[in-house]
TIVEXZA-942212 format. One record per atom (N, C-alpha, C, CB): residue number from 1; residue in three letters; chain; atom name; x, y, z. Coordinates in Angstrom, 2 decimals, m for minus. Glycine has a CB too. Layout:
// TIVEXZA-942212
    nr   rest   kette   atom         x         y         z
   NUM    ALA       A     CA         X         Y         Z
...
//
This chain:
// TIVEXZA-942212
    nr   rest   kette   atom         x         y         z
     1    UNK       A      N     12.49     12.17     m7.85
     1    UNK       A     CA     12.89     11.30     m6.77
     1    UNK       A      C     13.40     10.00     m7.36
     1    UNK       A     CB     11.72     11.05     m5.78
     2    UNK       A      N     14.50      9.60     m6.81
     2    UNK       A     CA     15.37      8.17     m7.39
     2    UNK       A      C     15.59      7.49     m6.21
     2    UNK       A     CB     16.97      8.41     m8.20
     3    UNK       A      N     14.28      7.12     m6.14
     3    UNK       A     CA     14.39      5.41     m4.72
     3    UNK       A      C     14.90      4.53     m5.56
     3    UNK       A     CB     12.62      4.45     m3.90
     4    UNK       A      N     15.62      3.90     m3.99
     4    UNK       A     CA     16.06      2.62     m4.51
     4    UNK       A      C     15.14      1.54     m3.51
     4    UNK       A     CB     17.88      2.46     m4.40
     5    UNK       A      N     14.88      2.30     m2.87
     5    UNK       A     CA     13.75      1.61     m1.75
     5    UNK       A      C     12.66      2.19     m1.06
     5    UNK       A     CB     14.37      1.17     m0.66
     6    UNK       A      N     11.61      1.28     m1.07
     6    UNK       A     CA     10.37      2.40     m0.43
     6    UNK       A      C     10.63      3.48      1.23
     6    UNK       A     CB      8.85      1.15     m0.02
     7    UNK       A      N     10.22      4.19      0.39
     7    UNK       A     CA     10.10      4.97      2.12
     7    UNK       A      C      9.46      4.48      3.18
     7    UNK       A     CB      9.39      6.25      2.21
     8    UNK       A      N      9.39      4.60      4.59
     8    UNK       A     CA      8.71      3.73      5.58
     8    UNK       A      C      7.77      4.96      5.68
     8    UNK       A     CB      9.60      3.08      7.05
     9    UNK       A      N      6.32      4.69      6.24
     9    UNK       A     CA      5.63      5.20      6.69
     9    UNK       A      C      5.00      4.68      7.78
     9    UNK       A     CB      5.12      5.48      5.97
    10    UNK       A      N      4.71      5.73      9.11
    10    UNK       A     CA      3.82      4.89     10.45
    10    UNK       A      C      2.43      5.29     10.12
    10    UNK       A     CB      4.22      5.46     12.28
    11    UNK       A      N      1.50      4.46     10.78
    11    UNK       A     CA      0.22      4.27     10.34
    11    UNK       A      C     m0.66      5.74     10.91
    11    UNK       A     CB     m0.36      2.71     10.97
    12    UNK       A      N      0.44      6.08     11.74
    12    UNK       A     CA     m0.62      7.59     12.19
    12    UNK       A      C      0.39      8.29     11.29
    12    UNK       A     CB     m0.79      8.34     14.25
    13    UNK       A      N      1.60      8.82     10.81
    13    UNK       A     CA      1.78      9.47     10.02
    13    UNK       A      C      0.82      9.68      8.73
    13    UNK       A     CB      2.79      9.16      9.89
    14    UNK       A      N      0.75      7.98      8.02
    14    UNK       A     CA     m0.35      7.90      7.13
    14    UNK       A      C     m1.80      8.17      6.98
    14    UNK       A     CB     m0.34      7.04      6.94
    15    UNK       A      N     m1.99      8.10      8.46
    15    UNK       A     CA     m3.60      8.92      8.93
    15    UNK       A      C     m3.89     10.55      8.47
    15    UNK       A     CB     m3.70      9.02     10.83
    16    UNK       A      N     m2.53     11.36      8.96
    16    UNK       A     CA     m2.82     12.63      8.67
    16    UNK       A      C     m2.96     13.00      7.75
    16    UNK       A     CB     m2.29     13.29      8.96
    17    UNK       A      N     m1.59     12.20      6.49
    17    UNK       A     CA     m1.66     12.61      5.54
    17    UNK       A      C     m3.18     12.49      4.06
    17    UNK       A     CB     m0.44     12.14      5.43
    18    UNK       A      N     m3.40     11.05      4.88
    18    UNK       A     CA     m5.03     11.11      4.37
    18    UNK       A      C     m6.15     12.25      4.84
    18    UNK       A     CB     m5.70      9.74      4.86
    19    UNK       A      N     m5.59     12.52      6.07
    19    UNK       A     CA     m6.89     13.32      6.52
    19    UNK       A      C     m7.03     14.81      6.47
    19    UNK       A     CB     m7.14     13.04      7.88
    20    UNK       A      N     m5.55     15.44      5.68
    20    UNK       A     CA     m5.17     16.85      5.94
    20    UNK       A      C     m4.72     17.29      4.05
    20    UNK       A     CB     m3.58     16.94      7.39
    21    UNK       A      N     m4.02     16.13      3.24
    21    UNK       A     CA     m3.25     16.36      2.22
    21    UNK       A      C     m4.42     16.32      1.54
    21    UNK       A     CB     m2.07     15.52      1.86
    22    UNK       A      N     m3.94     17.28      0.35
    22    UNK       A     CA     m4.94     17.51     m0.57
    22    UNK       A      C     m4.37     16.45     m1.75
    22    UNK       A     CB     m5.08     19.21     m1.01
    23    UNK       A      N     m2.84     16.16     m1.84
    23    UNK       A     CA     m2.55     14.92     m2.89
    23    UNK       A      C     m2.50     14.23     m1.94
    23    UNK       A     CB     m1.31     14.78     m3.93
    24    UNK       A      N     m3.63     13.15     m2.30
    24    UNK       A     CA     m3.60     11.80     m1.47
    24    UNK       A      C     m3.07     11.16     m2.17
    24    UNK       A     CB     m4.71     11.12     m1.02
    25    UNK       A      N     m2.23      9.93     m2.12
    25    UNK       A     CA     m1.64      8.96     m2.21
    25    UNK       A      C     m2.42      7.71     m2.23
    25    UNK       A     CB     m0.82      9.03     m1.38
    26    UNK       A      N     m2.16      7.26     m3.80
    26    UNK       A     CA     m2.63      5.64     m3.96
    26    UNK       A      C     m2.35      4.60     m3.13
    26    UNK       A     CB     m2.18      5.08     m5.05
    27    UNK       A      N     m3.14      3.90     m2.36
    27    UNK       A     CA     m3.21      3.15     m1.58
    27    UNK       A      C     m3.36      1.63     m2.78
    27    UNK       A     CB     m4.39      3.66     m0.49
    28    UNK       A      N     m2.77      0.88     m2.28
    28    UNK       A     CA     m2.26     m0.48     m3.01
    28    UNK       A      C     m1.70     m1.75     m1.83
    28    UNK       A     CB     m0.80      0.03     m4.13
    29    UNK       A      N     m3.47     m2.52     m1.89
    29    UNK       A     CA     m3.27     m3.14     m0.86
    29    UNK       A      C     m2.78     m4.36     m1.81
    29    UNK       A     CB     m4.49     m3.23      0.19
    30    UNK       A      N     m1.50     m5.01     m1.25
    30    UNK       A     CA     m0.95     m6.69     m1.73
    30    UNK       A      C     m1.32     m7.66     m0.74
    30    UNK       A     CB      0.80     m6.90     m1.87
    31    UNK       A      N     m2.32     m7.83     m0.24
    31    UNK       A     CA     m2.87     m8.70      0.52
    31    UNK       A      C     m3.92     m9.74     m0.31
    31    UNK       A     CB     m3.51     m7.90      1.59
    32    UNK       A      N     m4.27    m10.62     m0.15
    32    UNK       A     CA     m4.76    m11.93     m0.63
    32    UNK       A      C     m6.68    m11.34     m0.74
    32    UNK       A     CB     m4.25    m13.50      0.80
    33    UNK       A      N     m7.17    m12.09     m1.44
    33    UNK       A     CA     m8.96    m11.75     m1.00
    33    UNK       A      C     m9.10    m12.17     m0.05
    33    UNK       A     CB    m10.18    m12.28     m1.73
    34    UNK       A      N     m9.09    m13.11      0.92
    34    UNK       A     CA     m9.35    m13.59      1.76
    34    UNK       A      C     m9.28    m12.65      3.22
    34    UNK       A     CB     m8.67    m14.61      1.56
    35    UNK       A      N     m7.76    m12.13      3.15
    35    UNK       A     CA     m7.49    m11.14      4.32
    35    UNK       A      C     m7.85    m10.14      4.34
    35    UNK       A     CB     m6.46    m10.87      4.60
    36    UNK       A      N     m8.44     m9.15      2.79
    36    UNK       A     CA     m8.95     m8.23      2.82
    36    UNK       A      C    m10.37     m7.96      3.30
    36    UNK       A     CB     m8.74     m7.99      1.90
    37    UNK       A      N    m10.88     m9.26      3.13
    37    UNK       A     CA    m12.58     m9.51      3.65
    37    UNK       A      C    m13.10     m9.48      5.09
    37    UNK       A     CB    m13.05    m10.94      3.28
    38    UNK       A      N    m11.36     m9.97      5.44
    38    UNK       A     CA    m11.23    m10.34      6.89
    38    UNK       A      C    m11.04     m9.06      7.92
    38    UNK       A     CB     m9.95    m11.31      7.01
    39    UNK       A      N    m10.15     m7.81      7.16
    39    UNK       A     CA     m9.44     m6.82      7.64
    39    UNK       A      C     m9.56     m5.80      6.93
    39    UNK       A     CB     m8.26     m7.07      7.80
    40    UNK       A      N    m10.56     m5.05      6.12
    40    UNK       A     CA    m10.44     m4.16      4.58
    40    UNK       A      C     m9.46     m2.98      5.30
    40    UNK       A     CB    m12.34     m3.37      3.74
    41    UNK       A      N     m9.19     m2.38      4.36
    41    UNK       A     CA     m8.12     m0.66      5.26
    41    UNK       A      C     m9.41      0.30      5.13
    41    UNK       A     CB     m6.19      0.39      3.94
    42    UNK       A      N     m9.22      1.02      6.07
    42    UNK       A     CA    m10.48      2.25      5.67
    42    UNK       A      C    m10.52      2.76      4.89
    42    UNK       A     CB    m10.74      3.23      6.21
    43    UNK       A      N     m9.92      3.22      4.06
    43    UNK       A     CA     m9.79      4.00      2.85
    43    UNK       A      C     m9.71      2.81      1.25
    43    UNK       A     CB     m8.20      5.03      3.15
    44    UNK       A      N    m10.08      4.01      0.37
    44    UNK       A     CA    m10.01      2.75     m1.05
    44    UNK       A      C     m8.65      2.61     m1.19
    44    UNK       A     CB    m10.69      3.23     m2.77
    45    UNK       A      N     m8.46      1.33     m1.59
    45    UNK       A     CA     m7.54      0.84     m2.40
    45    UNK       A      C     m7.45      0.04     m3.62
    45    UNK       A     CB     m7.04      0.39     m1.80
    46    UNK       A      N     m6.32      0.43     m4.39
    46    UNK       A     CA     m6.51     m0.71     m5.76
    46    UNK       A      C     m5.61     m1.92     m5.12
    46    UNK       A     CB     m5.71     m0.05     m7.63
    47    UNK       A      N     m6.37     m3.04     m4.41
    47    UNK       A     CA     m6.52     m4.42     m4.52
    47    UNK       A      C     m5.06     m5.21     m5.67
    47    UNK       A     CB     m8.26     m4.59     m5.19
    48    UNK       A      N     m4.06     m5.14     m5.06
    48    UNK       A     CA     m3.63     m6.05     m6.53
    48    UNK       A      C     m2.64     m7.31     m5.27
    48    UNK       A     CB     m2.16     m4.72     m8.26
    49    UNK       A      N     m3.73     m8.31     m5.58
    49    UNK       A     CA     m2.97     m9.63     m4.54
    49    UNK       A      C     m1.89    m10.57     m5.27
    49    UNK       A     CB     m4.27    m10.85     m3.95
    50    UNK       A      N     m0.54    m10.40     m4.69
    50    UNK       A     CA      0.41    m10.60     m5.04
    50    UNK       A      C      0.20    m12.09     m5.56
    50    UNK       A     CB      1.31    m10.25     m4.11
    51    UNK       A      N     m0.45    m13.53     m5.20
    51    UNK       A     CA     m0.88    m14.34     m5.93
    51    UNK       A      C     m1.38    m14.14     m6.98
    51    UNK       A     CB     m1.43    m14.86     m5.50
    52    UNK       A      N     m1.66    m13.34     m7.70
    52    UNK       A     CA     m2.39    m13.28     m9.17
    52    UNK       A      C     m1.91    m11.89     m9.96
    52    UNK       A     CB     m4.23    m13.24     m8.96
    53    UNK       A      N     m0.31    m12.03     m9.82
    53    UNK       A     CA      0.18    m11.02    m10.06
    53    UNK       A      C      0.39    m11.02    m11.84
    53    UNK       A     CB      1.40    m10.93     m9.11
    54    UNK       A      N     m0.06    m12.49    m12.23
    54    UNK       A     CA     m0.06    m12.39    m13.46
    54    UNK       A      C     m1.10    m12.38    m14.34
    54    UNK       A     CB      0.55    m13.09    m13.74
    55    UNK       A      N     m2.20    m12.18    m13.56
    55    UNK       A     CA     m3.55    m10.62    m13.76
    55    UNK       A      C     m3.75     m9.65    m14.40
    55    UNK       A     CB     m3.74     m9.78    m12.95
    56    UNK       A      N     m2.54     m8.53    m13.23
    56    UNK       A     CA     m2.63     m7.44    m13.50
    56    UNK       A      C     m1.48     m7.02    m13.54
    56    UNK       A     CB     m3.32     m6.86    m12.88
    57    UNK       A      N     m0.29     m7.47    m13.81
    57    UNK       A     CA      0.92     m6.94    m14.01
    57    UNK       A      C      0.86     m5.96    m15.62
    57    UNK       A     CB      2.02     m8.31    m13.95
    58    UNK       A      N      0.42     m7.04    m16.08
    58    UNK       A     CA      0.46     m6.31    m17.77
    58    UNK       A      C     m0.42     m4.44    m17.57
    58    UNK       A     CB     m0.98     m7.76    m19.25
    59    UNK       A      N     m1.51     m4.84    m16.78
    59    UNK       A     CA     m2.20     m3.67    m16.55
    59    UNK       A      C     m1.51     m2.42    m15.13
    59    UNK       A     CB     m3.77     m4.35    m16.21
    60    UNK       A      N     m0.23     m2.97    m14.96
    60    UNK       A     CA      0.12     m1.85    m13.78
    60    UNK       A      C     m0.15     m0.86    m13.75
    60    UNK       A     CB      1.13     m1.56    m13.52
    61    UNK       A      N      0.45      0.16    m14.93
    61    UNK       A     CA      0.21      1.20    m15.18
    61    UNK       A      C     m0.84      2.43    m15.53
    61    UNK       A     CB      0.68      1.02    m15.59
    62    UNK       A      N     m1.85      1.24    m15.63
    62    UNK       A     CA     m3.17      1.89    m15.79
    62    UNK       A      C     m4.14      1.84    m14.24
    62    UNK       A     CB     m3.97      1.01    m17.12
    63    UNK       A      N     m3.50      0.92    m13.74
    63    UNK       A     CA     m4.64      0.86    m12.41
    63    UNK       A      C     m3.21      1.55    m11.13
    63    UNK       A     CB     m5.47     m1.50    m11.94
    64    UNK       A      N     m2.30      2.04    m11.80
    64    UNK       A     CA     m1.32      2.85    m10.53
    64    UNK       A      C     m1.09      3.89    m11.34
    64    UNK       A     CB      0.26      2.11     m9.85
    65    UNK       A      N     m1.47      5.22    m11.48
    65    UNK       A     CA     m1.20      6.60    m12.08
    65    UNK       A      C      0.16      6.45    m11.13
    65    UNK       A     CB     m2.50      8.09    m11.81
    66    UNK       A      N      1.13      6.69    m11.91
    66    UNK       A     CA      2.51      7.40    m11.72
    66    UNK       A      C      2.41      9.10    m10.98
    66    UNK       A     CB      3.24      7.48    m13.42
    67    UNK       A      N      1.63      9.82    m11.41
    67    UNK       A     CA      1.57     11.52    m11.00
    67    UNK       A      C      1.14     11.00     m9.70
    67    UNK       A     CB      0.35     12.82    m11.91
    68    UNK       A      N      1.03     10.51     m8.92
    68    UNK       A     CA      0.80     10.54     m7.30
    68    UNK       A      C      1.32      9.47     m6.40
    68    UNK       A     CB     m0.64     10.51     m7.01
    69    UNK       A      N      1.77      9.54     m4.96
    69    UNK       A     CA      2.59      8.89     m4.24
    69    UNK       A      C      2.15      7.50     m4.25
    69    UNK       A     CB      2.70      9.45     m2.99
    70    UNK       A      N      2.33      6.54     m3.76
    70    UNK       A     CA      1.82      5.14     m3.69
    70    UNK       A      C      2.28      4.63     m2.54
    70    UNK       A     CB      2.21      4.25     m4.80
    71    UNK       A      N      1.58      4.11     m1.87
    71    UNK       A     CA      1.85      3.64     m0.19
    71    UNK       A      C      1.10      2.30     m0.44
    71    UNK       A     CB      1.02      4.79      1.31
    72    UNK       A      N      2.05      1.33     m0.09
    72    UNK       A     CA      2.10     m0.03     m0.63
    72    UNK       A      C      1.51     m0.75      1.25
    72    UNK       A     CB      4.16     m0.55     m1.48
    73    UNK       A      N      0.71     m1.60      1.10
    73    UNK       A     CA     m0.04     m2.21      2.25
    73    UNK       A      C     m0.19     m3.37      2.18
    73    UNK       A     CB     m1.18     m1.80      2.50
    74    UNK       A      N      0.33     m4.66      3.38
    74    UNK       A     CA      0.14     m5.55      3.57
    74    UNK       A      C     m0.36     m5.95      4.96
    74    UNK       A     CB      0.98     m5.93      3.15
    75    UNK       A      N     m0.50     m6.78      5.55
    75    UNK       A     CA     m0.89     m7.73      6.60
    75    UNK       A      C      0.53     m6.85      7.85
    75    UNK       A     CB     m0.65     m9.89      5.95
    76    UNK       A      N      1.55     m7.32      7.46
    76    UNK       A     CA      2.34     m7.00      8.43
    76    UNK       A      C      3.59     m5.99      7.83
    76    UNK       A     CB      2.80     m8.34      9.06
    77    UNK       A      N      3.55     m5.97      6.62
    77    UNK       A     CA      4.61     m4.83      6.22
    77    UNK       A      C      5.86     m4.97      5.79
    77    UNK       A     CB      4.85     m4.09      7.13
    78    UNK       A      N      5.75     m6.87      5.36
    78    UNK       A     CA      6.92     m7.21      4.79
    78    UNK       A      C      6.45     m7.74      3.13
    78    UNK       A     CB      7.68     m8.41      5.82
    79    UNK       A      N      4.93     m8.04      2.75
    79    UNK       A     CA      5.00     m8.47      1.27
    79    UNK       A      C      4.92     m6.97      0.57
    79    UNK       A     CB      3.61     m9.61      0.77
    80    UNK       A      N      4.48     m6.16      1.22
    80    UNK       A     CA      4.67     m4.44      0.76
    80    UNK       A      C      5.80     m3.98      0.57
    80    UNK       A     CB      4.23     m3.44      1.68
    81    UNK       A      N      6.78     m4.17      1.41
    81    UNK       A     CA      7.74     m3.60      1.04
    81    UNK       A      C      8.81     m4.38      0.00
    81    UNK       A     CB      8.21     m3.20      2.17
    82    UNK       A      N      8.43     m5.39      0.25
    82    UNK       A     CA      9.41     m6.43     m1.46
    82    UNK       A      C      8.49     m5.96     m2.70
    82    UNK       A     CB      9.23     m8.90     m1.49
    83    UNK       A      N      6.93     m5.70     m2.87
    83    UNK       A     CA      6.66     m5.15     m3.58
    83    UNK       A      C      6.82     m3.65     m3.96
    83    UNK       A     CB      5.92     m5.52     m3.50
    84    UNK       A      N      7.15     m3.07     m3.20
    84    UNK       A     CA      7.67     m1.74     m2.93
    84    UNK       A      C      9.04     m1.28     m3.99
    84    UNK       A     CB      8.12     m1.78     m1.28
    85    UNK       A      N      9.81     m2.37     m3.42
    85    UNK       A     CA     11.03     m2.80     m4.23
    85    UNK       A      C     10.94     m2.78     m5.67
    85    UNK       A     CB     11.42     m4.12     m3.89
    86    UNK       A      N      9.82     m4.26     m5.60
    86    UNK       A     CA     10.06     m4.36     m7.51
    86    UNK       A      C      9.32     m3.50     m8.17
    86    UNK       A     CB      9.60     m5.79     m8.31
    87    UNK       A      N      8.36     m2.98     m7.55
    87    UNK       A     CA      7.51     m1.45     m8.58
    87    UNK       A      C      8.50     m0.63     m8.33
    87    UNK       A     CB      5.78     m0.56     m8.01
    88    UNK       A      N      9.95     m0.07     m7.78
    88    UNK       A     CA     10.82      0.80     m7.99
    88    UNK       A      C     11.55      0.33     m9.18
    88    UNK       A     CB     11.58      1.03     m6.85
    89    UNK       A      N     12.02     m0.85     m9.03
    89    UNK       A     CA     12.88     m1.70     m9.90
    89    UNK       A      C     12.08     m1.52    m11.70
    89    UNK       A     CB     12.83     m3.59     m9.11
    90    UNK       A      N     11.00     m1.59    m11.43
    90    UNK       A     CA     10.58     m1.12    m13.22
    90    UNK       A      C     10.64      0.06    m13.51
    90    UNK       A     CB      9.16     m1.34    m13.77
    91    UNK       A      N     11.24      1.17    m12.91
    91    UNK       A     CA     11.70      2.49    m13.08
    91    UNK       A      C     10.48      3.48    m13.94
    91    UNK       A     CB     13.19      2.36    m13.92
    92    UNK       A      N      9.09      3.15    m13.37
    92    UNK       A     CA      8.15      3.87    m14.16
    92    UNK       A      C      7.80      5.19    m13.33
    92    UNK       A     CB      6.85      2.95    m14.47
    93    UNK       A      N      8.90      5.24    m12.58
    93    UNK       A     CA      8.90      6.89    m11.84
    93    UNK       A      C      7.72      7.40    m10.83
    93    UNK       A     CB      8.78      8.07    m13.11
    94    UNK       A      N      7.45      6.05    m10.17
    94    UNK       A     CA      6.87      6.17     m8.51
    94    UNK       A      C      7.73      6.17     m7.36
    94    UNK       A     CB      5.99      5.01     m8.14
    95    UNK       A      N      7.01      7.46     m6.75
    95    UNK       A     CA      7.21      7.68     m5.44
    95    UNK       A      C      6.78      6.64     m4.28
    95    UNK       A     CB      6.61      8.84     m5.26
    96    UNK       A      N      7.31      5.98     m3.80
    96    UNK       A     CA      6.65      4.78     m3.05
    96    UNK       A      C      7.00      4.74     m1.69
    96    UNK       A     CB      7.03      3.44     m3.62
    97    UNK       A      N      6.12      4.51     m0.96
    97    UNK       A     CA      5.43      4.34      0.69
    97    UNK       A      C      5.72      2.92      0.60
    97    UNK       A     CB      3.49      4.78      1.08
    98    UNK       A      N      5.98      2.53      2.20
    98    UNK       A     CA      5.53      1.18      2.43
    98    UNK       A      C      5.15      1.21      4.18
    98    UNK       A     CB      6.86     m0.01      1.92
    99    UNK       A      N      4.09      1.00      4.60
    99    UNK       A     CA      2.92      1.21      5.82
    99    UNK       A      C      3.80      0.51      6.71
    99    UNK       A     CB      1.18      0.47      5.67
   100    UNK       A      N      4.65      0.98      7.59
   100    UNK       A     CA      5.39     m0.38      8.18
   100    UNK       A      C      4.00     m0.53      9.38
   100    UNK       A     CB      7.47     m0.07      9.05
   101    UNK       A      N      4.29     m1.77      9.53
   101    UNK       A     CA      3.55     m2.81     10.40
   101    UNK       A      C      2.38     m2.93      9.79
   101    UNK       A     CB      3.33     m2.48     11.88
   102    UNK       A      N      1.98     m2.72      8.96
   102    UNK       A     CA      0.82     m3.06      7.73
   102    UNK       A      C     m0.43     m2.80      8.30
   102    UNK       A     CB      0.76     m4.68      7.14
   103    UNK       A      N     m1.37     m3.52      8.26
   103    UNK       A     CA     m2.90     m2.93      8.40
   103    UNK       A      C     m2.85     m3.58      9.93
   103    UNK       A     CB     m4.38     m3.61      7.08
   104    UNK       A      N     m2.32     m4.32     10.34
   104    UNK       A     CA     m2.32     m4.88     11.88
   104    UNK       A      C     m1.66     m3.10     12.56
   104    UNK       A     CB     m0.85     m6.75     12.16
   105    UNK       A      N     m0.85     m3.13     12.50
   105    UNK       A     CA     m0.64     m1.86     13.18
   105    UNK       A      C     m1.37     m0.54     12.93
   105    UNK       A     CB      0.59     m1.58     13.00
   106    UNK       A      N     m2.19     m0.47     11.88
   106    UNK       A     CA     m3.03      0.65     11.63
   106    UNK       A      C     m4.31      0.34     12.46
   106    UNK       A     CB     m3.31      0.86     10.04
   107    UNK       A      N     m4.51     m1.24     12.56
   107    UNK       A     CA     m5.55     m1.77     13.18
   107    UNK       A      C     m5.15     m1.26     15.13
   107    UNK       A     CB     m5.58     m3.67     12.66
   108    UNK       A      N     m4.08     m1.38     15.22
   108    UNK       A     CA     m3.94     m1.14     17.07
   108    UNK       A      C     m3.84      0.47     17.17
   108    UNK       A     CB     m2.19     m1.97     17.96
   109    UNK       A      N     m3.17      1.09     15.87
   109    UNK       A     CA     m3.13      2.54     16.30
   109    UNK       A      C     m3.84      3.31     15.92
   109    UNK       A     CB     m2.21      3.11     16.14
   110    UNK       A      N     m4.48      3.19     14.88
   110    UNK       A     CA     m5.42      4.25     13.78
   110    UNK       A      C     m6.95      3.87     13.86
   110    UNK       A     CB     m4.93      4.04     11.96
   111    UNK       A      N     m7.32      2.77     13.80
   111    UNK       A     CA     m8.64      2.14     13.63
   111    UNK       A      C     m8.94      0.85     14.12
   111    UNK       A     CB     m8.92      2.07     12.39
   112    UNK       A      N     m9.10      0.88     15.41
   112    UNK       A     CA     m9.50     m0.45     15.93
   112    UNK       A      C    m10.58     m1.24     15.51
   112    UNK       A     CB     m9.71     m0.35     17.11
   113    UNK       A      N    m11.67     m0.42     14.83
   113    UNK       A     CA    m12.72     m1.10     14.51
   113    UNK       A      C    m12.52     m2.62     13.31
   113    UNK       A     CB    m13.60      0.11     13.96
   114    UNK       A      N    m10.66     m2.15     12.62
   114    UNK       A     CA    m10.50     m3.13     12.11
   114    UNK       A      C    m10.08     m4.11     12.51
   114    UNK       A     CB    m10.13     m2.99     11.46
   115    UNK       A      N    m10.45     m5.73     12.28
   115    UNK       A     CA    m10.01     m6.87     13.18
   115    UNK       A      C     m8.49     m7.35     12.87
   115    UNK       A     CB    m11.04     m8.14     12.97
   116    UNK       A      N     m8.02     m7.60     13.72
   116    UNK       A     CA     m6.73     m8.45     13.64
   116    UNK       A      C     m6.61     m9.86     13.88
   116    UNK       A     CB     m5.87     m7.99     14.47
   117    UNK       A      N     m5.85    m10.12     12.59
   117    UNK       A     CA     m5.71    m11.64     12.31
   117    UNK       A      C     m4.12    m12.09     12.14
   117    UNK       A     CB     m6.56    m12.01     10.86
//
């Protein structure tokens, strides 16, 4: 696959595929600590908050296995998908998701129990 841009995904599409696929897809929330404490996603994710991207950039590749999809998650579904972008742009041969309407819309359609902020 040769993206040039993340694929969109809806938050109940992304439900099934967690709840039915046997390759699940790395979840990679770019949300801040603060909002994650506030809003976590139900499922794990590797955490990499775009403020302290000079952290874990050096370590991308070890905390994002390439052999499986990656569905990129933010607040509303726009710092995901610019990150979406530049993890295509380093051409390390991910398949990439981006959650449109981010964890707020997973929050009204998939899991209310999570709060919206």
């Amino acid at each position: 696959m040769n993206q040039t841009s993340p694929s969109k995904i809806s938050s109940s599409e992304l439900s099934r595929w967690l709840d039915s696929s046997s390759v699940k897809p790395v979840l990679i929330d770019v949300r801040e600590d603060n909002e994650l404490s506030i809003a976590p996603f139900s499922f794990p994710v590797v955490h990499l908050p775009l403020s302290k991207a000079s952290i874990w950039i050096d370590d991308l590749s070890k905390k994002v296995p390439t052999k499986q999809p990656v569905v990129v998650i933010c607040h509303s579904g726009i710092r995901s998908w610019n990150f979406g972008i530049w993890l295509l742009e380093q051409s390390l041969g991910y398949e990439v998701w981006n959650l449109e309407g981010g964890i707020d819309n997973w929050s009204l359609n998939v899991d209310p129990s999570i709060p919206r902020y």
